[in-house]
C-alpha positions in Angstrom: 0.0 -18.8 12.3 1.7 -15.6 12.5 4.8 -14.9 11.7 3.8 -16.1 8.2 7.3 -16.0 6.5 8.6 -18.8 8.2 5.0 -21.3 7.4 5.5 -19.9 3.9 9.0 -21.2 3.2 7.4 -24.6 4.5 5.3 -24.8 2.0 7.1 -23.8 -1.0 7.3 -19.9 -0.7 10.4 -18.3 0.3 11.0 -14.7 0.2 12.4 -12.0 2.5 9.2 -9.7 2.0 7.2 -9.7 5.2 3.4 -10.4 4.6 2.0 -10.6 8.1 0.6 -6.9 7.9 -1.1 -7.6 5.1 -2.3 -10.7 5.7 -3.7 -9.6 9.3 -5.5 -6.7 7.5 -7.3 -8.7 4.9 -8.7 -11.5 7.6 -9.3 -9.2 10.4 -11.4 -6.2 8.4 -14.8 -6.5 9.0 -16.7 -8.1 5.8 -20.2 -9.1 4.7 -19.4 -10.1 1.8 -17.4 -13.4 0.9 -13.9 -12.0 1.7 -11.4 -12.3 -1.2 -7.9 -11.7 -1.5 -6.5 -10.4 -4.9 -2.9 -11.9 -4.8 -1.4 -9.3 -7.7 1.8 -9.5 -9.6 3.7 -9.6 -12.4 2.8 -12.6 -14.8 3.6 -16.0 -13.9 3.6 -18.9 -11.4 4.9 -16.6 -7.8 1.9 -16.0 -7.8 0.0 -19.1 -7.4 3.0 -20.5 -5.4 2.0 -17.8 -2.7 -1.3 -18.4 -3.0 -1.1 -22.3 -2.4 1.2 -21.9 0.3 -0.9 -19.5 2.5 -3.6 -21.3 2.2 -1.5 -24.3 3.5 -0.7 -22.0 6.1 -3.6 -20.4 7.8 -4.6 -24.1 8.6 -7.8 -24.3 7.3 -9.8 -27.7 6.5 -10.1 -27.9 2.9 -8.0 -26.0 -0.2 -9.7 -26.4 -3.7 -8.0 -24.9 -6.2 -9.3 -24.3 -10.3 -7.6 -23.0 -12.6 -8.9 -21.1 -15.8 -7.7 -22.6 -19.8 -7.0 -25.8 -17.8 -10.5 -27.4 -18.8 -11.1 -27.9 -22.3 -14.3 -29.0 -23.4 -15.3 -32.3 -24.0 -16.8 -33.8 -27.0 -20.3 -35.2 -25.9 -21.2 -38.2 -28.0 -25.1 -39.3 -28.0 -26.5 -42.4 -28.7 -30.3 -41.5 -30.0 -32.8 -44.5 -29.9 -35.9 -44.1 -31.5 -38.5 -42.5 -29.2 -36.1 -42.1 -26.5 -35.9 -38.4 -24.5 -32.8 -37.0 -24.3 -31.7 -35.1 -21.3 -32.5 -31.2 -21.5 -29.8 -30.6 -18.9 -26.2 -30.2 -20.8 -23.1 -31.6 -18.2 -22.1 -29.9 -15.2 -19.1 -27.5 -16.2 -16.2 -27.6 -14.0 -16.3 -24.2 -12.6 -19.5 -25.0 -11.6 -18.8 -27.8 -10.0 -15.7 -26.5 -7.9 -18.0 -23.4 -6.6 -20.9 -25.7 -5.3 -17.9 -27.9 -3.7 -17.1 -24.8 -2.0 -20.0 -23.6 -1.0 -20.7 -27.6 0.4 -17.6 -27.6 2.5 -18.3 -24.1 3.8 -21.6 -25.2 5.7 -19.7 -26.4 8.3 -15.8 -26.2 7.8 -13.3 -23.7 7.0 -12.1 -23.5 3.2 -10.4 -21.3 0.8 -10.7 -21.8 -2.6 -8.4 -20.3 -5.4 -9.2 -19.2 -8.6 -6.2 -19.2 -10.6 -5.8 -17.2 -14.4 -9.0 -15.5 -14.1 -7.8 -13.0 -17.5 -8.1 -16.7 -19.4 -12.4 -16.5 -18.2 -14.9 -15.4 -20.3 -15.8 -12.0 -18.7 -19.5 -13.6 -18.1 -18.1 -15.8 -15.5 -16.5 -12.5 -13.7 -20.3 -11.4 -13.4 -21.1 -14.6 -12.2 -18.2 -14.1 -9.1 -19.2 -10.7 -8.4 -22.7 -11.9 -8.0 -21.3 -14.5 -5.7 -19.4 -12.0 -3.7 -22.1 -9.7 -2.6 -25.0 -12.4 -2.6 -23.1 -15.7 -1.4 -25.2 -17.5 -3.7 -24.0 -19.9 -6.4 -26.9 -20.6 -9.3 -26.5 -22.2 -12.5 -29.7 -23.8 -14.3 -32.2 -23.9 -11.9 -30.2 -24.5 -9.2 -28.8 -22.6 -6.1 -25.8 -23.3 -3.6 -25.5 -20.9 -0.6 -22.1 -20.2 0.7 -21.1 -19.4 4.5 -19.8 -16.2 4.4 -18.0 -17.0 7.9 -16.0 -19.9 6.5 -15.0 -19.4 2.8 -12.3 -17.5 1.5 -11.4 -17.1 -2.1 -8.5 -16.0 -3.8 -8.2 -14.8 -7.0 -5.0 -14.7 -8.9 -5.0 -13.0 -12.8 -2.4 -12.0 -15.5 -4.7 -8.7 -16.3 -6.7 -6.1 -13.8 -9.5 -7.8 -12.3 -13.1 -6.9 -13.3 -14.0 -3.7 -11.6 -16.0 -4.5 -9.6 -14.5 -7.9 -8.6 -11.6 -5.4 -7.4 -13.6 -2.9 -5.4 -14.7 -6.3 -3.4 -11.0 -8.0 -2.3 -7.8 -7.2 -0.9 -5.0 -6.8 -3.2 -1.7 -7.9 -2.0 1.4 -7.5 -4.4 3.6 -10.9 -5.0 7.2 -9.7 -6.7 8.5 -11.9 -9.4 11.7 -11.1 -7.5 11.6 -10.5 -4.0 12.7 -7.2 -2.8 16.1 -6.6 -1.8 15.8 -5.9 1.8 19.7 -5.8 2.8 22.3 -8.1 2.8 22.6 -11.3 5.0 25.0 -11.1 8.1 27.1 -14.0 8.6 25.5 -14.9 11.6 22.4 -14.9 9.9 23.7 -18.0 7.5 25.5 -19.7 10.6 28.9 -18.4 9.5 31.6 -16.9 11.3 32.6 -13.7 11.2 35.5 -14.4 9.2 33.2 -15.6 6.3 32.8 -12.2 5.9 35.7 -11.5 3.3 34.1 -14.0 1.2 30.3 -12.5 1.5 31.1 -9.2 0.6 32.4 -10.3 -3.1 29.5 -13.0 -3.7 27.0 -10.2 -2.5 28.5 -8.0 -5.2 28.5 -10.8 -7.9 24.3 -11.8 -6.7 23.6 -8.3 -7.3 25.2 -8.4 -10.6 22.8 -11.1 -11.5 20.3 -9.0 -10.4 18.8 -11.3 -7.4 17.4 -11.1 -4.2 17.9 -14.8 -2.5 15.6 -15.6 -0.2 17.9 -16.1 3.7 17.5 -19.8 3.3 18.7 -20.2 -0.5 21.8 -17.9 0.9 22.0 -20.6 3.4 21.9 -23.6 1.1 24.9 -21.6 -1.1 26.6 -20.7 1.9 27.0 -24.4 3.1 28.3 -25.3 -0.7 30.9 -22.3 -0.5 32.2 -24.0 2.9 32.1 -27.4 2.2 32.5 -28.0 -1.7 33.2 -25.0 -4.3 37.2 -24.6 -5.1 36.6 -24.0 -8.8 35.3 -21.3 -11.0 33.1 -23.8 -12.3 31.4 -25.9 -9.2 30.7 -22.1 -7.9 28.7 -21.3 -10.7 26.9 -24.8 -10.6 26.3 -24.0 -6.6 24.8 -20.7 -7.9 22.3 -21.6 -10.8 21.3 -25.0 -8.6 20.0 -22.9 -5.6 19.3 -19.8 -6.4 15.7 -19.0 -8.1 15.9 -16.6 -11.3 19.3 -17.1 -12.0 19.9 -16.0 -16.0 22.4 -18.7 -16.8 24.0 -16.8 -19.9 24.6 -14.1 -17.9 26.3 -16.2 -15.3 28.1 -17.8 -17.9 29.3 -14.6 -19.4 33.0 -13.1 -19.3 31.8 -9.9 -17.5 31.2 -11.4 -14.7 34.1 -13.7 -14.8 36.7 -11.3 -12.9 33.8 -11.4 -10.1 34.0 -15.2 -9.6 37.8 -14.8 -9.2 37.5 -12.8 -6.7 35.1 -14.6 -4.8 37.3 -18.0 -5.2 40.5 -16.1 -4.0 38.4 -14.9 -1.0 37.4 -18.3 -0.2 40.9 -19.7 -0.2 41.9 -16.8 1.8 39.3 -18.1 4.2 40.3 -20.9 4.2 43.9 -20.6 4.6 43.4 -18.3 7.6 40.8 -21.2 8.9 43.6 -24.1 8.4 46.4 -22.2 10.1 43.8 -21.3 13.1 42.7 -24.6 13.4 46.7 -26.0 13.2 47.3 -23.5 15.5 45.0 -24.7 18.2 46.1 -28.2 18.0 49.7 -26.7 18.5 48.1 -25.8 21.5 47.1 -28.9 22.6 
C-alpha cells in the first residue's frame, strides 16, 4: 500500500505532494469511534479525485460513494381506491439507503464510504453523522443499522467548514487545487539525458510563468512530445495545454509569454543539432 503516491497516480491522482504520513497517521491512531478522514481543500473536484483514488488504493472490498444536491426528489404519484390503506411509511431516501448499505457491508468486510458536498446537506443530516460517529448506529423511522467500527471508513469531502463537531471527530488532510511546487525535475528524473538540460531550464521558467506545478509524470508525457514531435511555436503550446492540468489557455496564448516559447524552441533545436552531429559523429566512427 505504502508508498501511496505511486497507487494514487494509478488511479487518477497525480501530484508531487507526499501523503503517506498522513495517511499512516489517520489509519493507525487509535479510535472508537467510526474513523473519518476530512479530505480539505479549496473548492472543486481534487478533491474527490483524491478521495476516490485512495480508497481504490488501500485495497479495501467495497467503495460507495454519495454525493450531496445529486438526488433530487421525486414526485410520488398515488393511486387512492376507495377503502384502501395507504402506506404510513414515505420512500426510503437515498442517504439513507447508502448508510445502511454501509453499515451492511461492514459486518463482515472492509469498506469506505465517501460523502461527497456535504456544505449542499441540510445541517439536520450533519447531526445525524455525528450521531453515527460516536454511536455507530444508523436509525431512520423505526429502524436501526449498526455499523462495525473495525471495518468502515468514511470520508467526508465539503466546499465549507465541517459541522463542529463532525470536525473534532476526523482527520483533516489538505488536497491543493495545485499541487505544491516541490523543485524542479532532473533530467534523469524524465528519462532524459543530461544534455536535455539546456532545454529544461527555459520550459521550467515558461511552467512557472503559467503558474503550475506538473505532477513528474505529466513532465514526462511533455518531455517525450518535446523529443519526439514539437518544432513549432504552435505544436509546443498544443503539447502544453494537452498534458498539463490547470493550464490558463489565454495566458498561454498571450504575447508575454511568447519570447519564452522562442527560447524554448531555439533550445530544442540546439539540442538537437548537438544530438545529430553526436550521433553522425559516432557513425563516422564506425
Amino acid at each position: 500500500m505504502f508508498p501511496l503516491k505511486q497507487a494514487l497516480a494509478e488511479y487518477g491522482f497525480e501530484s508531487r505532494e507526499n501523503y503517506d504520513y498522513a495517511i499512516q497517521r489517520f489509519l493507525e491512531h487509535p479510535n472508537e469511534n467510526i474513523r473519518c478522514l476530512n479530505v480539505d481543500g479549496e473548492p472543486g473536484r481534487r478533491k474527490t479525485a483524491f478521495a476516490n483514488a485512495l480508497a481504490q488504493a488501500l485495497k479495501v472490498s467495497h467503495v460507495l460513494y454519495y454525493e450531496f444536491g445529486a438526488d433530487k426528489p421525486v414526485p410520488q404519484t398515488v393511486r387512492v381506491v376507495e377503502g384502501e390503506e395507504l402506506p404510513e411509511e414515505p420512500p426510503t431516501q437515498p442517504f439513507d439507503r447508502i448508510m445502511t448499505e454501509a453499515c451492511a457491508l461492514s459486518e463482515a468486510e472492509s469498506i469506505i464510504l465517501i460523502l461527497d458536498q456535504l456544505h449542499l446537506a441540510e445541517f439536520q443530516q450533519h447531526l445525524r453523522l455525528f450521531e453515527f460517529v460516536k454511536t455507530k448506529i444508523w436509525a431512520y423511522s423505526d429502524v436501526q443499522f449498526h455499523a462495525n467500527q473495525a471495518n468502515l471508513i468514511v470520508f467526508l469531502l465539503s466546499n465549507e467548514p465541517l459541522y463542529h463537531s463532525l470536525q473534532v471527530n476526523s482527520f483533516r488532510l489538505w488536497v491543493s487545487a495545485v499541487p505544491e511546487d516541490t523543485g524542479k525535475p532532473l533530467p534523469e528524473e524524465l528519462g532524459l539525458d543530461d544534455s536535455c538540460q539546456e532545454w529544461l531550464d527555459p520550459l521550467n521558467e515558461l511552467i512557472s510563468k503559467l503558474g503550475l506545478t506538473p505532477s513528474i509524470k505529466e513532465y514526462q508525457k511533455l518531455a517525450h512530445d518535446i523529443e519526439q514531435s514539437v518544432r513549432t511555436e504552435e505544436q509546443l503550446k498544443i503539447s502544453i495545454f494537452g498534458w498539463l492540468e490547470n493550464v490558463d489557455r489565454n495566458l498561454l496564448n498571450s504575447r508575454v509569454l511568447s519570447p519564452l516559447l522562442v527560447r524554448v524552441l531555439r533550445a530544442i533545436e540546439d539540442n538537437l543539432s548537438i544530438q545529430e552531429e553526436i550521433e553522425l559523429s559516432s557513425e563516422g566512427i564506425d
